[in-house]
N, C-alpha and C positions, 0 to 999 in steps of 0.2 A: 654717525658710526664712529667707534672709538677704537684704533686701534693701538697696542702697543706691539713692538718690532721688538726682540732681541735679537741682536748678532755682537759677532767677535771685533766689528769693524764697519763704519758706516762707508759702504761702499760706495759708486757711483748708480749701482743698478738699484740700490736701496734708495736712495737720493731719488732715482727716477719715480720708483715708486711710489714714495712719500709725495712729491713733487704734482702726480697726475689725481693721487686721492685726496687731497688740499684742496685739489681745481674741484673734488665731485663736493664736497662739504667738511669732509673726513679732518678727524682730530688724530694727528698721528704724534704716540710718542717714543723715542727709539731709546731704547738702553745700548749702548754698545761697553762689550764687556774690557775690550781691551779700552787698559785707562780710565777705564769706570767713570763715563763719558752719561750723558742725558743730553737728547734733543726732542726741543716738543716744539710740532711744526717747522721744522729747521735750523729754530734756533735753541742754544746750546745753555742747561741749567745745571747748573752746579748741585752735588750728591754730597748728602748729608753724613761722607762714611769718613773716616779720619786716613784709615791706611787700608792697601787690598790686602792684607793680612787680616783687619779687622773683617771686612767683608768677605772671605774665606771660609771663617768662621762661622760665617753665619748664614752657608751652604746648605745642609744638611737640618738647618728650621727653615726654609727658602719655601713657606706658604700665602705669605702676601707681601706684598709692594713695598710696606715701609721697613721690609729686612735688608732693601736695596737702595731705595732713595724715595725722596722727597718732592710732589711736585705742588709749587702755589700753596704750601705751609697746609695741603690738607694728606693724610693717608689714605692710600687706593688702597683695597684688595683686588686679587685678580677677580673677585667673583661679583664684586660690588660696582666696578669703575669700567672696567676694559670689555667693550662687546667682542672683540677677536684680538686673541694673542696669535704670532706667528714667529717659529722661532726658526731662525737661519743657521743651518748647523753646517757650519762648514769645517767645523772640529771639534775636538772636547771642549774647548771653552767654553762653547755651548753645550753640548751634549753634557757635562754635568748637572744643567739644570733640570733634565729633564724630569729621573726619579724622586726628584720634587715637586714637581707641579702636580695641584689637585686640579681636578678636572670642576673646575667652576664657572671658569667664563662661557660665557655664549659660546663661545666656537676659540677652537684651537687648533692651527696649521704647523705642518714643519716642513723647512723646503733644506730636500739635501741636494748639495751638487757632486754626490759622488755615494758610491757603497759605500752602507755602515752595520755594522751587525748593533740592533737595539732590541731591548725587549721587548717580547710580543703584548706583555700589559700594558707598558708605555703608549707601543701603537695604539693600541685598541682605545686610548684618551683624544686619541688625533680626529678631526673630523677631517682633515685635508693632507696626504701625506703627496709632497711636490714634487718628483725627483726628472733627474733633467736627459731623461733618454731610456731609453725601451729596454736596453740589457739590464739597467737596476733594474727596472718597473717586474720585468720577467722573475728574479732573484727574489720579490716580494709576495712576488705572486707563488710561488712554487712554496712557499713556507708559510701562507696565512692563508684565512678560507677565504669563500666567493664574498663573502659581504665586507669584508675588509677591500679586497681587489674593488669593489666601485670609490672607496676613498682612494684611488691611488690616482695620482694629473701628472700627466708627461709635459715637460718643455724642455726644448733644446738647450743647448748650452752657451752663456751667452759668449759672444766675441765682439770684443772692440774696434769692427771696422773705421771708426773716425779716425783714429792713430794712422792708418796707413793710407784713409782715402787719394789723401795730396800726392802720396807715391809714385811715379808715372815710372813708364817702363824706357828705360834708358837705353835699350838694343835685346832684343831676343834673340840669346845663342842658342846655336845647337848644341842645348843641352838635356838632360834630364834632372829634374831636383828628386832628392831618393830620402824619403823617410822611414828606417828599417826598422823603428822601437821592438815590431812584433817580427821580425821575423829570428826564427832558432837558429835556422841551418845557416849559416853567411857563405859558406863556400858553395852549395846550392844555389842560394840567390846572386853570386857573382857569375857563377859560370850561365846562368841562363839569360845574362845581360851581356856575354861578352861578345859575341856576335852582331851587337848593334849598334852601328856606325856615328854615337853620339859621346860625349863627355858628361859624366857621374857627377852629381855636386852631392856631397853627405857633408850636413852640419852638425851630422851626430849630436842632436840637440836631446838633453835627458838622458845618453847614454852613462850607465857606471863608467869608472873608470876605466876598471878591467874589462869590461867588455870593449870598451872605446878601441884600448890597447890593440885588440885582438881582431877589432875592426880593421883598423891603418895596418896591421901586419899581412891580413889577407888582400886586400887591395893591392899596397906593396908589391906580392908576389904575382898578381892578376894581369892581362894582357889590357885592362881596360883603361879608357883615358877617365881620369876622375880631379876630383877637387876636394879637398876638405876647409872650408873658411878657417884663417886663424882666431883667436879672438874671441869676446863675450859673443854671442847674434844675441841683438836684441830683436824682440816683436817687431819691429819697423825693417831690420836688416835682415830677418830672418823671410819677411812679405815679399821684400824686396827679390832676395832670393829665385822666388817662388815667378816672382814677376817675368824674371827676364829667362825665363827658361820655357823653352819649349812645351813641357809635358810632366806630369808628375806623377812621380808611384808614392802612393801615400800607406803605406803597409806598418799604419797606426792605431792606438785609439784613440778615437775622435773626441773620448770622456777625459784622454789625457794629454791630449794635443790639439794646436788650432791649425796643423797642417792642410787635412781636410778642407774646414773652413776656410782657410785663407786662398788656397787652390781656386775654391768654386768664386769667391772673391774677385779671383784674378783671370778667370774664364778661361784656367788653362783644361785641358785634357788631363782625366785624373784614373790611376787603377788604381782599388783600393781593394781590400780585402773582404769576400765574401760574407763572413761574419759578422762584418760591422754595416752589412747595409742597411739593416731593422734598424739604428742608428737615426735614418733619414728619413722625412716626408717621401715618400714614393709619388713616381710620377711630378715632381717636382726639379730634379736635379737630371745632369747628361754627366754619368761618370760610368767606370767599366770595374765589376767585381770582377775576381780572381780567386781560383780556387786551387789551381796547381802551377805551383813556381816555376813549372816546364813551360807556362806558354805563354811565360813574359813577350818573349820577342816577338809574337803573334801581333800583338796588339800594336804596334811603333812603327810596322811599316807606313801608318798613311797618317801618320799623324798632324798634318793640315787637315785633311778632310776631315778627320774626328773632333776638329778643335772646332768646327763650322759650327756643331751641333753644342759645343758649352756656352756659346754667348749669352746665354739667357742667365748663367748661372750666377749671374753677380748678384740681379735683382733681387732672385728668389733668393739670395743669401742672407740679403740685411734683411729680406721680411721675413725669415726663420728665424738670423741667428743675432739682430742687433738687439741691445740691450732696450731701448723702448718697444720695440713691437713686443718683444716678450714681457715686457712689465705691464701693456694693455692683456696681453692673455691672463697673467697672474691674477692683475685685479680684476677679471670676470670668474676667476674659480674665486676669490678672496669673497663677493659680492652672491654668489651665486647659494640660492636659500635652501 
């Protein structure tokens, strides 16, 4: 099997995958757009294009292989050489190609890891459309018929658990780690935390500015003990975070954060927002959905006891959300006839 990869960036989950289809026989070749880069089988060939100015240009005639490069001094077209194209759109950079492509090859996937409004003729070229959690999957579904909806494959989103495995928890205070991306009201969500007996940690991570602003203002005036980290939080400090804290309200998107993820990671106690639990494997995970901000404090008084019931969540974490388990899933929909 032959395939070729586009994406914006040869990533590590791209890497996995080239990696485990190598081992089945697979001839993989990857275009990556940024730097207008060629790797076939891992290693890296040099593109027969002068400048990405000249290559721009030559967008919009973008019907076969030698309008982009050159492999082993022979010309592919897509319909002649590549049994499956699969294109990684993690942005326009790729999503430009797409009202280009004639639907020639064997088979043709696109994997998004996030909402994208694309046209419905483009879809309808897709035999595999990838997206990585059930509120896309739902958005696609509600705008294209029933025979499209069986091209559509859910995978989680991956997270980089190796970065933080070495992590260990240095003292668990009595605290709460609080992720509020989603929530509107803040004085709402303050005063129904202010009655319970722990210290706040908000790293307002992703917050606007002005929203930031308006965050520290209301807390400021709040009865409650809290923390704001100074500083960048990186992924590793951000885990860490998470680690040495009690309990977590993750009142995120899961599509836009690894709070969630890192939480079940860290086998703390988690309430997350009702809306996002289609989100998750059901029946797989010990976390507590919420649906009205009033009954925050409900849930904190036993919070040992409820933490008894997350240990398991770490396991199931990496086998949902690491970046190999998911690259075996991918190559059985990529395989699958």
């Amino acid at each position: 099997m032959r395939y070729l990869f586009i994406c914006n960036r040869f990533d590590p989950f791209i890497k996995e995958l080239q990696e485990a289809l190598i081992k089945k026989g697979a001839e993989i070749t990857v275009l990556q757009i940024n730097g207008l880069r060629v790797f076939k089988n891992l290693q890296k060939e040099e593109l027969q294009i002068k400048t990405p100015v000249d290559f721009l240009k030559d967008i919009p005639k973008l019907k076969v292989i030698h309008k982009i490069f050159s492999l082993n001094k022979a010309i592919f077209s897509f319909e002649g050489f590549f049994d499956h194209i699969v294109l990684f759109f993690y942005d326009w950079r790729v999503g430009f190609l797409l009202p280009s492509i004639d639907k020639k090859s064997k088979k043709l996937s696109l994997y998004l890891n996030r909402g994208y409004n694309i046209d419905k003729k483009i879809l309808h070229k897709i035999d595999n459309l990838i997206v990585t959690d059930n509120i896309t999957a739902e958005s696609f579904k509600k705008n294209l018929d029933e025979n499209f909806s069986k091209k559509l494959k859910i995978l989680p989103k991956i997270v980089n658990f190796d970065r933080v495995k070495e992590i260990k928890n240095k003292s668990v205070t009595k605290s709460i780690y609080c992720d509020i991306r989603e929530v509107k009201k803040i004085e709402d969500f303050i005063k129904s935390i202010e009655n319970l007996n722990y210290e706040f940690i908000f790293p307002l991570i992703g917050e606007p500015l002005e929203r930031r602003r308006k965050i520290e203002i209301i807390l400021n005036k709040s009865t409650i003990s809290y923390k704001i980290p100074k500083g960048f939080i990186s992924f590793e400090k951000n885990y860490e975070l998470i680690a040495n804290s009690e309990a977590v309200i993750a009142f995120c998107n899961p599509q836009n954060s690894d709070t969630i993820q890192l939480s079940l990671f860290a086998n703390k106690f988690i309430l997350i927002l009702e809306k996002y639990f289609s989100f998750f494997s059901k029946n797989k995970f010990h976390f507590v959905t919420i649906h009205n901000m009033g009954e925050i404090g409900n849930y904190f008084k036993e919070i040992n006891k409820l933490n008894k019931f997350s240990k398991t969540n770490k396991n199931e974490a990496i086998k949902e959300f690491s970046s190999k388990e998911i690259a075996n899933k991918f190559i059985k929909i990529l395989e699958k006839k």
